[in-house]
C-alpha positions as CSV (number, residue, x, y, z in Angstrom):
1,X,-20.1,-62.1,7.4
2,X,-18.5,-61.5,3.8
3,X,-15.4,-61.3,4.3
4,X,-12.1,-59.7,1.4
5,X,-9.5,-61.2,0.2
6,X,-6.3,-58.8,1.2
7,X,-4.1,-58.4,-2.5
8,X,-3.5,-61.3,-3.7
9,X,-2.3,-63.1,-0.4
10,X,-4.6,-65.6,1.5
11,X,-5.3,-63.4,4.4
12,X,-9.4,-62.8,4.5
13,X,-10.8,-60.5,6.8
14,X,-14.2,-58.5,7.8
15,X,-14.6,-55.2,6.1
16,X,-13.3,-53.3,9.3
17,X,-10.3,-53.3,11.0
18,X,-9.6,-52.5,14.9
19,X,-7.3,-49.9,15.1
20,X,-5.0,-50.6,18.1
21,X,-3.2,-47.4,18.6
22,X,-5.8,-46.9,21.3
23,X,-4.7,-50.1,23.5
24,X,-2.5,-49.2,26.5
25,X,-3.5,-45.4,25.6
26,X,-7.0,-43.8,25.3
27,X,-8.3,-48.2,26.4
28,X,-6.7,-49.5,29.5
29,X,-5.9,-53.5,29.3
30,X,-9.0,-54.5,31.0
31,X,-10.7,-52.4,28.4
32,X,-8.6,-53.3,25.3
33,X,-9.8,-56.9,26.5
34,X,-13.4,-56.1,26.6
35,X,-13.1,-54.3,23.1
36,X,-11.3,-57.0,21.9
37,X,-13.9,-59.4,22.7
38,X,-16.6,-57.1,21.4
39,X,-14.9,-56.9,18.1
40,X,-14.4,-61.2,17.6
41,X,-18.2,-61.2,18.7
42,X,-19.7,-58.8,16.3
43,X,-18.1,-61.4,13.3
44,X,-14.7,-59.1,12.6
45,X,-11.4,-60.6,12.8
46,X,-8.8,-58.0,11.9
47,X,-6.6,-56.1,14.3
48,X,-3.9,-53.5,13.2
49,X,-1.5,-52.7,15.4
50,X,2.7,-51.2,15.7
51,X,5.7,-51.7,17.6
52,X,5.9,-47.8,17.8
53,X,2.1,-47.7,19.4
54,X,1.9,-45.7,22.1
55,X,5.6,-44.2,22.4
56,X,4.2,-40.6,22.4
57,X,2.3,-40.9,25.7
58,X,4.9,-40.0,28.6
59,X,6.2,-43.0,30.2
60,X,5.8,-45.1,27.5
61,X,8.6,-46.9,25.0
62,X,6.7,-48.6,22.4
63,X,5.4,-52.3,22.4
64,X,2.3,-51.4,24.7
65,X,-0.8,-51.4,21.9
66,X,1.4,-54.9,21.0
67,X,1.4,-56.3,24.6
68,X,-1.8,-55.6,25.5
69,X,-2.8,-57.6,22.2
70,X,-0.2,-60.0,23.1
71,X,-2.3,-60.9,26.7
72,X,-5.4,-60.7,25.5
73,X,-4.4,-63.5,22.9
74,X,-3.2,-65.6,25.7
75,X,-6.0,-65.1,27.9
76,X,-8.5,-65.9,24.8
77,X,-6.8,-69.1,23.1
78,X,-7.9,-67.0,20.2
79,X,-5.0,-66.5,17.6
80,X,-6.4,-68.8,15.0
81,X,-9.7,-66.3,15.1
82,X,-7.9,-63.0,14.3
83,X,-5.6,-61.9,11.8
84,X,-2.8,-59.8,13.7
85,X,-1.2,-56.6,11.5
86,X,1.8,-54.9,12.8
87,X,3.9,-52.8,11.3
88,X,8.0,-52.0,12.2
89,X,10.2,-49.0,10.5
90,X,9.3,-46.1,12.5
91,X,11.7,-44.9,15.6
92,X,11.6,-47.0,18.5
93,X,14.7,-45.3,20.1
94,X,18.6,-44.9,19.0
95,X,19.1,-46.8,16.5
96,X,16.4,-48.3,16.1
97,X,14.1,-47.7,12.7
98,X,14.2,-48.2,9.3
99,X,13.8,-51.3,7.3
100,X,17.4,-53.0,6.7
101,X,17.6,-56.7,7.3
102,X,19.6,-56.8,10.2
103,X,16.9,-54.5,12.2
104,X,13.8,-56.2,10.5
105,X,15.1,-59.5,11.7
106,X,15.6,-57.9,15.6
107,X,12.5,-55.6,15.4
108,X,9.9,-59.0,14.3
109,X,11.3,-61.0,16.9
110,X,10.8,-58.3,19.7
111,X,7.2,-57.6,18.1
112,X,6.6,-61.7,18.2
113,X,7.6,-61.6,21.7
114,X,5.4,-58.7,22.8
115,X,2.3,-60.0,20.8
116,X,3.2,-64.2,22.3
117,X,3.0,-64.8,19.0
118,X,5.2,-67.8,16.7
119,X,3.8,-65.6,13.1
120,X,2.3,-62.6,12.0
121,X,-0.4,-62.2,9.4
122,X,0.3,-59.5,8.2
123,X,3.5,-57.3,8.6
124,X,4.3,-54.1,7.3
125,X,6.2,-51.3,7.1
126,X,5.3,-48.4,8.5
127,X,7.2,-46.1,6.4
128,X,9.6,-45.8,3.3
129,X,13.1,-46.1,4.5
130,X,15.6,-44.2,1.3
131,X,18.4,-45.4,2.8
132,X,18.0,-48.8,2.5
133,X,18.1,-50.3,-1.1
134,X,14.1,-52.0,-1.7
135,X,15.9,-55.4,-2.5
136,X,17.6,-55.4,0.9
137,X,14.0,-54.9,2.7
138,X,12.1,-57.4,0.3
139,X,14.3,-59.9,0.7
140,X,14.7,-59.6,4.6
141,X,10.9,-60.0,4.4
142,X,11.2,-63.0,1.9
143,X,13.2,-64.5,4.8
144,X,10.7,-63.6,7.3
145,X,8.2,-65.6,5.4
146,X,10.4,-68.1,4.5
147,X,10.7,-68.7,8.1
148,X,7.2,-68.9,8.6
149,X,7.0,-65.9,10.8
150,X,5.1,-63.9,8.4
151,X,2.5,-64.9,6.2
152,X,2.2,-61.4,3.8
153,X,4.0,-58.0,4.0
154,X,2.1,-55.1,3.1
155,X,3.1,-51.1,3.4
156,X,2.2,-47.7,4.9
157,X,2.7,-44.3,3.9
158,X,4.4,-44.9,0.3
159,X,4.4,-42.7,-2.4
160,X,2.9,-44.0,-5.4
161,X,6.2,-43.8,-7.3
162,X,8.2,-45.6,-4.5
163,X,5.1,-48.3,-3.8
164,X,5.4,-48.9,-7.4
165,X,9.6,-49.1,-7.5
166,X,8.6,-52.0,-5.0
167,X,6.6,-53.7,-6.8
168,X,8.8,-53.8,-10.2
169,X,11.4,-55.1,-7.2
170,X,9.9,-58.0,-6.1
171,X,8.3,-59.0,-9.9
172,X,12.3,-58.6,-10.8
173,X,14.0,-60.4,-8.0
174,X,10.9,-63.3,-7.4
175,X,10.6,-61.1,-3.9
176,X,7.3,-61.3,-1.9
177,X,5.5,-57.9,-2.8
178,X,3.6,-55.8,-0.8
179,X,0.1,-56.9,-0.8
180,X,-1.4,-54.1,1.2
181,X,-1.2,-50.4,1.6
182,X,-2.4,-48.4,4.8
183,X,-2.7,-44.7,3.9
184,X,-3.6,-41.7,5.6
185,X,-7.1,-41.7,3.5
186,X,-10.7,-40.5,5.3
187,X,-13.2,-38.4,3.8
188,X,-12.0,-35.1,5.2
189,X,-8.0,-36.3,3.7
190,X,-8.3,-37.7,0.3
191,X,-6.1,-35.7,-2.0
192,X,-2.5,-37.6,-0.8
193,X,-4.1,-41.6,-2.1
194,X,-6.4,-40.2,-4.5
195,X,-4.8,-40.4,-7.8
196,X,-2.0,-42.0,-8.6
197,X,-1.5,-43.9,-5.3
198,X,-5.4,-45.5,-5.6
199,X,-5.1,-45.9,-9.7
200,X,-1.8,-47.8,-8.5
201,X,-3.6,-50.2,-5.6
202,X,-6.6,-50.6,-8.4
203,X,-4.5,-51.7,-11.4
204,X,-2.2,-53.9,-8.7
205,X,-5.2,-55.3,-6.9
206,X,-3.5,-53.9,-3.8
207,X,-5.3,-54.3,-0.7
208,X,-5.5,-51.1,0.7
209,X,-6.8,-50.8,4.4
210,X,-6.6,-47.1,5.7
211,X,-5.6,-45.6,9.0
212,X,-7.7,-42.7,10.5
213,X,-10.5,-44.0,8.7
214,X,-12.5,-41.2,10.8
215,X,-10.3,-38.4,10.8
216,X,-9.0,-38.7,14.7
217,X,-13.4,-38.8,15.3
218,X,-14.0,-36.2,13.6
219,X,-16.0,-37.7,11.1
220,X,-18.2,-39.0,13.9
221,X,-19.7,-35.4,14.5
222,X,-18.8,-35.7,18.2
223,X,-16.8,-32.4,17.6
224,X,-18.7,-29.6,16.0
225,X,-16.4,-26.6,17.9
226,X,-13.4,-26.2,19.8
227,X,-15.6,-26.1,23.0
228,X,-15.9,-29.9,22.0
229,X,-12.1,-30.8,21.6
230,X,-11.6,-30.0,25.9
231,X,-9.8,-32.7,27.2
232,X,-9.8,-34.6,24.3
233,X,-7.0,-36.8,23.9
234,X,-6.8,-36.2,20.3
235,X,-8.0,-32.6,20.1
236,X,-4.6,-31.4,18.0
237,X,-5.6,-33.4,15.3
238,X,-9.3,-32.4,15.0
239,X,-8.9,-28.6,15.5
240,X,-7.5,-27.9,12.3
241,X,-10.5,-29.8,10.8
242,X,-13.0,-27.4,12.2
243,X,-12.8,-25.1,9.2
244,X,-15.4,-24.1,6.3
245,X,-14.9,-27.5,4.5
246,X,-14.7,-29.8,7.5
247,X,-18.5,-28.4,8.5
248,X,-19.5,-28.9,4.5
249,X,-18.6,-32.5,5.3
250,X,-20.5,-33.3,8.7
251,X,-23.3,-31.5,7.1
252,X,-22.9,-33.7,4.8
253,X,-23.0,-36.7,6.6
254,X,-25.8,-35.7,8.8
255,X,-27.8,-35.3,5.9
256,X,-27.2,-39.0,4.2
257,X,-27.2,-40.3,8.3
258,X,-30.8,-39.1,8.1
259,X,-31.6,-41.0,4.9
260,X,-30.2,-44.6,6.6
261,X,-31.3,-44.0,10.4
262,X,-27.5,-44.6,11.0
263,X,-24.9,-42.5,12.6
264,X,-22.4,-40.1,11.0
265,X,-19.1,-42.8,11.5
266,X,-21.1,-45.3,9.8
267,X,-22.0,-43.1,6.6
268,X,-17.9,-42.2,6.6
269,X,-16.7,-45.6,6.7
270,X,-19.4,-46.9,4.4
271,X,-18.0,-44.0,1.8
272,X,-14.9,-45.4,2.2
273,X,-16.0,-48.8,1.1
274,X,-17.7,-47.4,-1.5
275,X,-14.1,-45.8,-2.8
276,X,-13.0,-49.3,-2.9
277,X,-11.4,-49.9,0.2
278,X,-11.2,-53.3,1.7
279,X,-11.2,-52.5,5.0
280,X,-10.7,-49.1,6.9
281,X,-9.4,-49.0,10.0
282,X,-11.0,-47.8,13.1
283,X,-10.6,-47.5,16.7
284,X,-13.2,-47.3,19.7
285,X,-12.5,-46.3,23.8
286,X,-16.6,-48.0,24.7
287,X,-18.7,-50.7,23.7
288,X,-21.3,-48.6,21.8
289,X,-18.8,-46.5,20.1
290,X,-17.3,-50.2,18.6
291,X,-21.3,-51.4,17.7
292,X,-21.9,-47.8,16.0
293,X,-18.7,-48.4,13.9
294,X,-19.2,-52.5,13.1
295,X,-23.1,-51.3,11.9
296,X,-21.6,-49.8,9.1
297,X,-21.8,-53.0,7.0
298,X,-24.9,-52.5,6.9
299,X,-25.0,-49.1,5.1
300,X,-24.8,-49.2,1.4
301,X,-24.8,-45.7,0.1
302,X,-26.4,-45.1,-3.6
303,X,-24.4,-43.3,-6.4
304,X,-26.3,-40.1,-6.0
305,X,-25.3,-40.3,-2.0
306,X,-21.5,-41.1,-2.7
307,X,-21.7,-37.9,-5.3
308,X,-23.1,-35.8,-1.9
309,X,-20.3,-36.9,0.3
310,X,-17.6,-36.3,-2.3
311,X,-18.9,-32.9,-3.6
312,X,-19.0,-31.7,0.0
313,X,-15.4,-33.1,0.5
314,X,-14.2,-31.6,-2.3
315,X,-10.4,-30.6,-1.5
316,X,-10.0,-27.4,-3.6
317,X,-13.2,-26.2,-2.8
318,X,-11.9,-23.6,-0.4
């Protein structure tokens, strides 16, 4: 399979990455490890995970998308297959977030430990921290690397004017710089990376590898009404895309579906590509949902079909 080249690091990975906020969630462990498998099978090596994954599911603390990730690797004798992305910053309790070098240091080694792990491919942050100066982060993670715990950092959820304050850091200090972005970028959210953000990641030859890739499923066209969303784990975050615009857009990925004989997720994520995305990320709960989604490689939408998708999408049409 082709594979990109993330930034300008030496990570290369499969157009597609396996978003694991789903293990120990929505996928049990037994599940997660048959996904898992699945995913390596189909040719695709690149797994995107947090520390903070799943602490919003009563019971739960953090670390559990990471564990489960962390046995499976065991049980498979498989790290040298996969290219492991975590992410730290967000709140794991008292005390513990941000991005300063004292918590960096504590947070990677707990993340190591969860995922049985001696490096991770890719770490990032998950969010900007303001109160901690960018030199103080960039260097902790110049240490981490360094120590041959991390082979490239990348970042999530930046502004285009604090991604690029990074950047001018680490070109300034000799710092490692961010090599990867993961925004919240889909075709039914495209106005916060459009812009500034993407003319950034282009100009920078940033690699930038998107979470909800299909809009929480919505841009599968499993959910054409609220009668759809009962029981649905993620039914908050689709409801508020069932509106005038949202139905433009699965009418307008029915339509180019039709044209390629492929499903509705595959036409979304193959848009994305087209945008210049390296490699969205996605998650699955079943087998067939995972081959519908690693299929998409083989969709390659025309001009005239990208034009479709994006009139449809068109944020200030409504």
């Amino acid at each position: 399979m082709q594979t990109v080249k993330l930034g300008r690091s030496d990570l290369q990975v499969a157009p597609l990455a396996f978003g694991g906020n789903v293990f120990g969630w929505t996928a049990n462990e037994q599940q997660s490890f048959d996904l898992l498998d699945a995913f390596v099978e189909a040719g695709f090596n690149l797994i995107d995970t947090a520390d903070v994954y799943s602490t919003w599911v009563p019971g739960h603390s953090g670390g559990e998308s990471e564990t489960v990730i962390g046995n499976w690797l065991k049980s498979r004798n498989c790290r040298d297959k996969v290219v492991i992305a975590t992410k730290l910053g967000m709140e794991m309790g008292p005390g513990q977030e941000g991005l300063s070098r004292s918590y960096m240091r504590t947070a990677l080694e707990q993340s190591l430990r969860r995922l049985q792990t001696d490096y991770i491919d890719l770490y990032q942050a998950h969010s900007d921290d303001a109160k901690t100066p960018l030199e103080e982060t960039l260097g902790a993670f110049a240490e981490l690397i360094d120590a041959d715990k991390v082979r490239a950092i990348g970042a999530s959820n930046y502004s285009a004017k604090r991604l690029a304050e990074a950047l001018q850091v680490s070109e300034r200090l000799g710092l490692p710089r961010y090599e990867t972005l993961q925004p919240h970028y889909n075709l039914y959210a495209r106005s916060k990376f459009e812009g500034p953000l993407a003319d950034l990641c282009a100009r920078e030859k940033i690699g930038v590898i998107p979470y909800f890739a299909l809009a929480s499923g919505f841009l599968t066209g499993k959910y054409r009404s609220e009668a759809d969303l009962s029981g649905r784990a993620r039914a908050g975050f689709v409801k508020k895309m069932l509106d005038a615009r949202g139905y433009r857009i699965l009418a307008a990925l029915d339509e180019v579906a039709d044209i390629h004989s492929a499903a509705p997720a595959q036409i979304a994520l193959a848009w994305l590509r087209a945008r210049g995305v390296a490699a969205p990320i996605a998650s699955a709960t079943t087998r067939e949902q995972l081959a519908d989604l690693t299929a998409y490689v083989e969709v390659n939408l025309s001009d005239a079909e990208v034009a479709r998708l994006d009139a449809a999408s068109e944020e200030s049409s409504d």
